[in-house]
C-alpha positions as a LaTeX table, in Angstrom:
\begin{tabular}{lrrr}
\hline
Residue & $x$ (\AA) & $y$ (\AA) & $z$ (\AA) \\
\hline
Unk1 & $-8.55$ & 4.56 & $-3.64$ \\
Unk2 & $-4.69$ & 4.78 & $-3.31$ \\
Unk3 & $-3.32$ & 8.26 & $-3.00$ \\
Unk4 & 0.16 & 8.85 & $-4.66$ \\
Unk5 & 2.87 & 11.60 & $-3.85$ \\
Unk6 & 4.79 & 13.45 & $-1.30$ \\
Unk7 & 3.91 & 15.70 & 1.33 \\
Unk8 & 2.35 & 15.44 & 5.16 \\
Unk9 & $-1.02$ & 14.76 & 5.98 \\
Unk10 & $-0.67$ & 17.93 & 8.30 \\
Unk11 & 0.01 & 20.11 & 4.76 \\
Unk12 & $-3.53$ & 21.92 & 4.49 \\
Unk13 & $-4.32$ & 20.58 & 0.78 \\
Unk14 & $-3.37$ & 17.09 & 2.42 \\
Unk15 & $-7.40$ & 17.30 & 3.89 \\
Unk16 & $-8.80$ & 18.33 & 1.09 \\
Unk17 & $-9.84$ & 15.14 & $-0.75$ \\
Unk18 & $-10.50$ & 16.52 & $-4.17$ \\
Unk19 & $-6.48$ & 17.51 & $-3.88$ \\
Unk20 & $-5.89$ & 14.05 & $-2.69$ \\
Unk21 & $-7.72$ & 12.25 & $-5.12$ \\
Unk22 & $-6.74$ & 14.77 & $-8.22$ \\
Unk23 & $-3.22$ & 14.54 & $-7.62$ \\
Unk24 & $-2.27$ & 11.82 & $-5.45$ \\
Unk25 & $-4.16$ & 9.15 & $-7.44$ \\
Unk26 & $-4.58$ & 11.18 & $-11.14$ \\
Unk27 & $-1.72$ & 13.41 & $-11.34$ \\
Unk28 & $-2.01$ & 13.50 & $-14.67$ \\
Unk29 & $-4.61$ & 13.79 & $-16.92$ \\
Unk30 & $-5.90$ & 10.52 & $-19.21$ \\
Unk31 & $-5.50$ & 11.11 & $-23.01$ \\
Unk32 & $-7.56$ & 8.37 & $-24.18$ \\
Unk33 & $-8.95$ & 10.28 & $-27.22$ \\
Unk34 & $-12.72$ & 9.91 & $-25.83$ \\
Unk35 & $-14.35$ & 13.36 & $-26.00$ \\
Unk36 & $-16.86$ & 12.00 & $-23.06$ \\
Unk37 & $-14.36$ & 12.20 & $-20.82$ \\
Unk38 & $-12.51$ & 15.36 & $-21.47$ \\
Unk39 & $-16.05$ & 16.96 & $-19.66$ \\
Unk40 & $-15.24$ & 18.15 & $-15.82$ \\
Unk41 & $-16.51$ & 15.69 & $-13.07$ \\
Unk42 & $-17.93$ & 16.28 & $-9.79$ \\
Unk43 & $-16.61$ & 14.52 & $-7.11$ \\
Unk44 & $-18.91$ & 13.67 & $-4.10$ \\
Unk45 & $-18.92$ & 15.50 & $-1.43$ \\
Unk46 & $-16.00$ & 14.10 & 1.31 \\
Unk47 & $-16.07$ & 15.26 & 5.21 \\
Unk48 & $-13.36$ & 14.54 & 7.78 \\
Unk49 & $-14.37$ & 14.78 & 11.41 \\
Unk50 & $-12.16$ & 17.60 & 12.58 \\
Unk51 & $-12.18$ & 16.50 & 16.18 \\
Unk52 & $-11.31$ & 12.93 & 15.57 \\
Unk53 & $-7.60$ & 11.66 & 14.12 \\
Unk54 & $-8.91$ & 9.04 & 12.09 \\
Unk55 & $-5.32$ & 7.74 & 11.07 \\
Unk56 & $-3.76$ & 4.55 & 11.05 \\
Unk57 & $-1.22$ & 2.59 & 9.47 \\
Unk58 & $-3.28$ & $-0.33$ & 7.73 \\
Unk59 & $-1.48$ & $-4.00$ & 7.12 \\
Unk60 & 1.21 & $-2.63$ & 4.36 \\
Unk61 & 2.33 & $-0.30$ & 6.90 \\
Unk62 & 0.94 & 2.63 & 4.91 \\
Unk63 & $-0.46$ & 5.25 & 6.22 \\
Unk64 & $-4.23$ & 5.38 & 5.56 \\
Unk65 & $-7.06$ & 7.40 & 6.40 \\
Unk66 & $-10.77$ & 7.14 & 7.19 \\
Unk67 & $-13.05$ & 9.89 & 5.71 \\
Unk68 & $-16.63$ & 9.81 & 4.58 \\
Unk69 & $-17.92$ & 9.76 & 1.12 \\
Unk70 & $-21.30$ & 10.80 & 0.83 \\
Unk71 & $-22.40$ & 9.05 & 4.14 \\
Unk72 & $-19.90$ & 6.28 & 3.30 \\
Unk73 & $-17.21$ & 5.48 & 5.07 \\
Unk74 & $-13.99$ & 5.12 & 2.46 \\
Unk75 & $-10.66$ & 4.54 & 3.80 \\
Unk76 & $-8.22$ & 6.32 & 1.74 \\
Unk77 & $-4.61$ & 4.58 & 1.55 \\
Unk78 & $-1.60$ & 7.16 & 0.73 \\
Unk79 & 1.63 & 5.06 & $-0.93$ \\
Unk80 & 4.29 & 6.06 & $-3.71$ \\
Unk81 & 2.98 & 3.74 & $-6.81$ \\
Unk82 & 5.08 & 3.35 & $-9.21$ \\
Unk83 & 3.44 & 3.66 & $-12.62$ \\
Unk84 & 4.10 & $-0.14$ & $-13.90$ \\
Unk85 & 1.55 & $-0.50$ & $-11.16$ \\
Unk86 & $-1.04$ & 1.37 & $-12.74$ \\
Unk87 & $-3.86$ & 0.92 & $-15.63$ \\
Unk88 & $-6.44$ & 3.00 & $-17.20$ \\
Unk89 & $-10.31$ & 2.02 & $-17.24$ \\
Unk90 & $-12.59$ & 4.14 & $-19.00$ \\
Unk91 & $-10.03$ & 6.45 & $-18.92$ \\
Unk92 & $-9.70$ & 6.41 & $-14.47$ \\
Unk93 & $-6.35$ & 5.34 & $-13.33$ \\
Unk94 & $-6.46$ & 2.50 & $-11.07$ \\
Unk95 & $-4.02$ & $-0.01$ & $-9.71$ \\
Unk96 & $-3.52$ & $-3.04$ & $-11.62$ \\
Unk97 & $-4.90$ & $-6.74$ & $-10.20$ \\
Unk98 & $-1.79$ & $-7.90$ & $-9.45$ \\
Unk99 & $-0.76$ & $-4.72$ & $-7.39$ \\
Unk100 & $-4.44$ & $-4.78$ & $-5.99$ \\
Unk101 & $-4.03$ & $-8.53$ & $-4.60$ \\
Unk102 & $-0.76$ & $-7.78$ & $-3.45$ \\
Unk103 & $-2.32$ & $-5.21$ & $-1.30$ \\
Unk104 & $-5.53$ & $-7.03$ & $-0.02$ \\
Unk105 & $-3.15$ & $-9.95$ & 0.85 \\
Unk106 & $-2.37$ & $-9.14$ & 4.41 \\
Unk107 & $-6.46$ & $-8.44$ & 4.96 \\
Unk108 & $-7.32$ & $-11.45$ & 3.67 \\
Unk109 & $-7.39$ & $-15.26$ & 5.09 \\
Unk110 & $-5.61$ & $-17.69$ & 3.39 \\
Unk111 & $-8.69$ & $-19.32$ & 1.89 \\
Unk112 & $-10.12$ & $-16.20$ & 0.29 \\
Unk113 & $-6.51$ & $-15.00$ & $-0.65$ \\
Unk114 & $-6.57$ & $-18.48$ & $-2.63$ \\
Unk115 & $-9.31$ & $-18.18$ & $-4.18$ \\
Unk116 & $-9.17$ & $-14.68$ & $-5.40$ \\
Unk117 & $-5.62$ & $-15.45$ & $-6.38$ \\
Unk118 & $-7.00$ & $-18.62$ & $-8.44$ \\
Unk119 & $-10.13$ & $-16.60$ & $-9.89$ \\
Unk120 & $-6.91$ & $-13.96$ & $-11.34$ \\
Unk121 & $-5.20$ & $-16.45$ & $-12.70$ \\
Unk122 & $-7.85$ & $-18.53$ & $-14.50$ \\
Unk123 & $-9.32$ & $-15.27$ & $-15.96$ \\
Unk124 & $-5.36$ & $-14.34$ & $-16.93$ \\
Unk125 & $-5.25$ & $-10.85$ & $-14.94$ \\
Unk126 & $-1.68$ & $-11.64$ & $-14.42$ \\
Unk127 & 0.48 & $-14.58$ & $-14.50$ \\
Unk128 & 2.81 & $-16.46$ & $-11.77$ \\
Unk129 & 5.59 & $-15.54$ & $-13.81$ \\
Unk130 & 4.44 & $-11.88$ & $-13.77$ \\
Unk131 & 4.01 & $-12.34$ & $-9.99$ \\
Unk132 & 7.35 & $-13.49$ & $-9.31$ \\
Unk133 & 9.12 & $-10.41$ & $-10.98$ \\
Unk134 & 6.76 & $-7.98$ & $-9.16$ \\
Unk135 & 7.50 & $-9.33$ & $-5.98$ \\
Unk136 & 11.12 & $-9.26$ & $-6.56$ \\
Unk137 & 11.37 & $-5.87$ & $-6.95$ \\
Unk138 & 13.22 & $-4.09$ & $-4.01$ \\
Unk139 & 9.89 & $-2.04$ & $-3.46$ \\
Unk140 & 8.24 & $-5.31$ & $-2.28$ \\
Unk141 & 10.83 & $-6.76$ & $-0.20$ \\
Unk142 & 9.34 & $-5.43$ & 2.65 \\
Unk143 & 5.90 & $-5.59$ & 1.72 \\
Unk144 & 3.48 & $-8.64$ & 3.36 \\
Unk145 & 1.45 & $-8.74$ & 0.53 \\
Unk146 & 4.06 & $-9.89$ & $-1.31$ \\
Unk147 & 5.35 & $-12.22$ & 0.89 \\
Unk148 & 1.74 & $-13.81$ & 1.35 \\
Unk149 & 1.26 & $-13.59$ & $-2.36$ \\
Unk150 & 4.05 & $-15.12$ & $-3.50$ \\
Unk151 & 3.67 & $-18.45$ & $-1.11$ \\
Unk152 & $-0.17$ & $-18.40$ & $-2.64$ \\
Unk153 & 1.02 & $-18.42$ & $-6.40$ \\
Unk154 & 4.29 & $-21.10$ & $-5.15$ \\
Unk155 & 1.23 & $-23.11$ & $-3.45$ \\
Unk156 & $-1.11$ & $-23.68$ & $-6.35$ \\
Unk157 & 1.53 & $-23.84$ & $-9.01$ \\
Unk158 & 3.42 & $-26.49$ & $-6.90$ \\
Unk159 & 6.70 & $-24.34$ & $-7.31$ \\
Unk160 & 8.82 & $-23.12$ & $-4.13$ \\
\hline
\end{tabular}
């Protein structure tokens, strides 16, 4: 889950994850003409142990914070997407592959970054040519995902 927007974790709707996850990663509302999902959802209950900091910066150098989902740990990621970056399933907004993999990349060894890279491409989630202009955007520049992804797609399409 990849929280979007402005703020500081030490804000007091910051903590509270339904505010996180309704307007950091949905802050708007999905018109997708399906009457199933206009309905009001639930979300599962999410707990933060108040005596334990449980932020970090993860490998994007985003901050990112652990909290637990119904028993389950989830680490929540907070970064300004921009919205070329995002796509609608079943009416959720999610990231798309390409941003996805660009994010996994620094988590990943270069044998499973290959291969999920490969398994995108043969399935046509995105393209190398579609990877090169993401990764040249100035938002990326700094980003190791990127970096790692890029070298990947340059790798197994025999282009530098």
């Amino acid at each position: 889950m990849w929280g979007t927007g402005s703020g500081s974790p030490r804000d007091p709707d910051w903590f509270n994850p339904t505010a996180i996850w309704l307007r950091r990663v949905s802050p708007r509302p999905v018109d997708n003409h399906d009457p199933s999902l206009s309905e009001r959802r639930t979300l599962p209950s999410m707990s933060r142990d108040q005596t334990n900091d449980d932020f970090f910066v993860d490998a994007n150098g985003c901050l990112a914070e652990r909290v637990n989902l119904d028993g389950q740990e989830v680490i929540v990621h907070y970064d300004d997407i921009p919205e070329s970056d995002i796509t609608c399933v079943n009416g959720i907004r999610i990231t798309t592959a390409l941003r996805t993999v660009i994010d996994l990349a620094p988590e990943l060894g270069k044998t499973e970054l290959e291969q999920i890279v490969r398994e995108c491409l043969d399935r046509r989630l995105f393209t190398p040519e579609e990877v090169a202009e993401r990764v040249a955007r100035p938002d990326m520049w700094t980003r190791p995902g990127a970096k790692l992804l890029r070298q990947v797609v340059s790798d197994l399409s025999g282009t530098t």
